[in-house]
N, C-alpha and C positions, 0 to 999 in steps of 0.2 A: 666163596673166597673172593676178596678182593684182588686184584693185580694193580696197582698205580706204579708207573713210571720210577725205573730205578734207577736213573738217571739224575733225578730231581734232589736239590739240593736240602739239610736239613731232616728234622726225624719225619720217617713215614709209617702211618697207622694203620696196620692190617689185620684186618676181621677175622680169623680163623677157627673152622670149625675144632671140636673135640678130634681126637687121634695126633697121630704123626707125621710132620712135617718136614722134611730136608730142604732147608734153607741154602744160595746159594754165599760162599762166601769167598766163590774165586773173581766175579761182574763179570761172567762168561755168558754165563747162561741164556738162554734165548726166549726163557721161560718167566722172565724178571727174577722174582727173588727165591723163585724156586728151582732147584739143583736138576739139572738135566745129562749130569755127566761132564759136560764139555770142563771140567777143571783137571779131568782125568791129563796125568804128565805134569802138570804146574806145581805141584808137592802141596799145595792147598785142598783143603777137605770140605765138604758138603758141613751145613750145621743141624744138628736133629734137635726138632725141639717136638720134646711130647707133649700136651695138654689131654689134662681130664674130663676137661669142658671146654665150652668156646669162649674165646678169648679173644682182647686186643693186646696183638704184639709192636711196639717200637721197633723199626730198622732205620738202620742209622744211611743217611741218604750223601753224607758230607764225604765217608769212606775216612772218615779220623778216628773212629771206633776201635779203643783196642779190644770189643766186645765183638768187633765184626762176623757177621751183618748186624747183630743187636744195636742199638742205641745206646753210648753210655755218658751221652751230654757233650761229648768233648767238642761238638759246633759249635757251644757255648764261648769255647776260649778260643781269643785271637791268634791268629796266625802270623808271626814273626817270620820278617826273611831273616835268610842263613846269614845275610851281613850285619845285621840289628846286633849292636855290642852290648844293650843295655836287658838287663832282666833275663838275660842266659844262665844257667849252670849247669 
């Protein structure tokens, strides 16, 4: 298994073998993007992703994911401040 920095901005590519993986999706963990409990109290939950074979999974590095931790492109789209009156609804 890979581990790269979950910190880092943008989608990050992780090698993962076949079985079960609890991904973390509170940025507690001490473990990178793997669930180690510490989200325990925060009302956020671990993500299980099962794979049949090994795989490359997307996680999303920006934390604009409403897939979070998955990848669902949303770094793709500009980040407007909360005063920007134009292109809101």
């Amino acid at each position: 298994m890979s581990e790269p920095d979950p910190s880092a901005e943008g989608p990050i590519r992780l090698e993962l073998p076949a079985g079960v993986h609890q991904l973390c999706g509170c940025k507690r963990s001490r473990h990178g993007w793997f669930c180690d409990g510490a989200h325990l109290g925060s009302g956020r939950v671990s993500y299980e992703l099962r794979l049949q074979s090994a795989a490359t999974v997307v996680v999303c590095g920006c934390g604009r994911s409403s897939r979070y931790p998955l990848c669902d492109g949303s770094h793709t789209t500009p980040i407007k401040p909360s005063w920007w009156p134009w292109g809101q609804r």
